[in-house]
N, C-alpha and C positions, 0 to 999 in steps of 0.2 A: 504494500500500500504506500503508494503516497501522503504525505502528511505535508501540508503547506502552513508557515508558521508566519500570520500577517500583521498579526497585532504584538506590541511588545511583549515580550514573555511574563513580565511583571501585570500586565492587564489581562491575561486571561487563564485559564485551567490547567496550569503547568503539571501539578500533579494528575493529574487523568490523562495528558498528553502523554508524560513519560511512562505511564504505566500500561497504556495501548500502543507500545512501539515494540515493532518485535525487528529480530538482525534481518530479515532478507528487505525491511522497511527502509524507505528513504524520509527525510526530514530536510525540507528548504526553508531558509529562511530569508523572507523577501517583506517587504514594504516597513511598516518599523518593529518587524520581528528579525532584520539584523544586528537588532542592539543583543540580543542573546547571542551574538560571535564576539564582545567586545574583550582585549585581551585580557586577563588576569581578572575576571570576573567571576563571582561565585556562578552566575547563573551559564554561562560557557563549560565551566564544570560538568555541572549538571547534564547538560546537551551530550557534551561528549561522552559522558558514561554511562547514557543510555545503545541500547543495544543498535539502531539504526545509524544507517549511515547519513552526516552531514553537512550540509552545503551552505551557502548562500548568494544568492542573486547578487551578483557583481553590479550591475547598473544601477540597484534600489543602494549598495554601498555608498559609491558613485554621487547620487544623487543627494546625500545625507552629508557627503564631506568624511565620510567615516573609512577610507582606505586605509590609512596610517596604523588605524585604531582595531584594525580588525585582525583576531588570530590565523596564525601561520597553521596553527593546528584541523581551520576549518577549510573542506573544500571550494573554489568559487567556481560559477558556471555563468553564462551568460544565458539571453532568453533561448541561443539553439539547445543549450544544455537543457532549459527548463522545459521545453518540448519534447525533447528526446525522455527525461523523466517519465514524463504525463504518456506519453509512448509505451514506454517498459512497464506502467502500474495501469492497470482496469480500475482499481478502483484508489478516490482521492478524497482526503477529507481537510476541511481548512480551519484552521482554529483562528 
């Protein structure tokens, strides 16, 4: 499954996100759900040691001023990436 993460991760059901993420799952993070890649953050933590794999949308980066700021540990894709995602998963839910 796809998992689209759009709202900051402080505004919405972090815990029920992480607890329905299983490892063949992806998890993007795009519009200001890329403050959850910022480095040295408890909440980046969290992301990452959950079982799916994760990204975030380079442009929504971009667009925030937030390049600098964001972890080497996270993957970045741009929107062919974010298509080719929605591609590989049937089914997609957006928090």
């Amino acid at each position: 499954m796809l998992h689209t993460l759009m709202h900051s991760p402080w505004q919405c059901d972090i815990e029920t996100l992480l607890r329905m993420l299983n490892p063949e799952d992806d998890l993007l993070l795009l519009q200001d759900g890329v403050l959850g890649a910022l480095a040295g953050s408890a909440m980046l933590e969290r992301l990452l040691s959950a079982p799916a794999t994760l990204w975030v949308l380079l442009e929504d980066v971009e667009a925030r001023g937030l390049s600098a700021q964001i972890s080497a540990k996270v993957s970045s894709l741009d929107y062919t990436g974010f298509v080719a995602l929605t591609a590989k998963h049937q089914q997609q839910i957006t928090w």
